[in-house]
N, C-alpha and C positions, 0 to 999 in steps of 0.2 A: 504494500500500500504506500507504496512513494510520493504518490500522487497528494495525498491527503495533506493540508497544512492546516495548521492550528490557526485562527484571527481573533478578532474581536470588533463587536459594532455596536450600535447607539442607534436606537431609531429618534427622528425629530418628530418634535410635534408642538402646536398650536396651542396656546392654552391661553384663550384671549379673555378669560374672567378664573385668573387664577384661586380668588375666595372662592369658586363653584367646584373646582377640580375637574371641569371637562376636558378633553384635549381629540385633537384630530391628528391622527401620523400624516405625516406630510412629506415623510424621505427617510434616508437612514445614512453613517457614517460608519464604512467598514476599513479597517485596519489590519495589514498580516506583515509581522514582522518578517518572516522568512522570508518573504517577498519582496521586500522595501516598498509596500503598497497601501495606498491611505487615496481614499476615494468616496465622493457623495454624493448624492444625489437626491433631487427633492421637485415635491411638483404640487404647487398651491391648487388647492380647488377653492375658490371663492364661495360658491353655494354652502359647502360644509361647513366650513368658517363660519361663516352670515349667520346658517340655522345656531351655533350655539350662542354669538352675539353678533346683532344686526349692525353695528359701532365699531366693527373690528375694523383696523388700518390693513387692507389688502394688499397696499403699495407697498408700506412697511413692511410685513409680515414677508411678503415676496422678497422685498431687497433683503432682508435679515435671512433668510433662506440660502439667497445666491449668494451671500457673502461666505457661507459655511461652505458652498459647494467649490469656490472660486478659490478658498483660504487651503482645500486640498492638491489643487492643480499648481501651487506654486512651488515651484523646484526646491529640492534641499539636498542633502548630503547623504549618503547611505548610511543605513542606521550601523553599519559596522564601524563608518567615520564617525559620527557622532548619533546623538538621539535626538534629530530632526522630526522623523515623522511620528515617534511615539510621545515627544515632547506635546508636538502639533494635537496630536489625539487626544490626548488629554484637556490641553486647552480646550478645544471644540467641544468635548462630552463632560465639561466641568459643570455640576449642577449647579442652577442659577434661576431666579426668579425674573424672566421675561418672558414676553409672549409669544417665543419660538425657544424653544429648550428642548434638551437633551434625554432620553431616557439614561439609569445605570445602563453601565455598558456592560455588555453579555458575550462570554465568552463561546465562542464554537470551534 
């Protein structure tokens, strides 16, 4: 089973009335060190948003999205030169009270 590598990932999600505790996944952020591979993706649906608050910032919510997707594409050093993209990882998946946040991250 050579094939097999160990990662870790972070789904995002929405949480546009965090006193309510709803949230909407919206993308995920996966990590594999063996790899030197750190990669996101995310994809706003406005309607699901809306239904849990009609007030939510769509624009925002989208730009705070693409900036998680955009902060993985930026070149760095192999994690054997230094801890680039696990540093990175972490930043991104660090729990935080906004309204695009990070799930604990889940190992596979």
């Amino acid at each position: 089973m050579t094939g097999l590598r160990s990662y870790t990932y972070a789904t995002l999600r929405v949480v546009p009335r965090v006193e309510r505790g709803e949230f909407v996944n919206i993308g995920v952020v996966l990590y594999c060190q063996d790899l030197d591979f750190l990669c996101a993706r995310a994809e706003v649906r406005p309607d699901r948003i809306l239904a849990l608050d009609p007030a939510a910032d769509i624009d925002l919510i989208t730009m705070s999205a693409q900036s998680v997707v955009e902060a993985c594409q930026e070149p760095v050093g192999s994690n054997r030169e230094n801890s680039g993209l696990v540093t990175r990882f972490g930043m991104l998946t660090a729990l935080r009270s906004t309204v695009v946040q990070p799930s604990p991250s889940i190992p596979g």
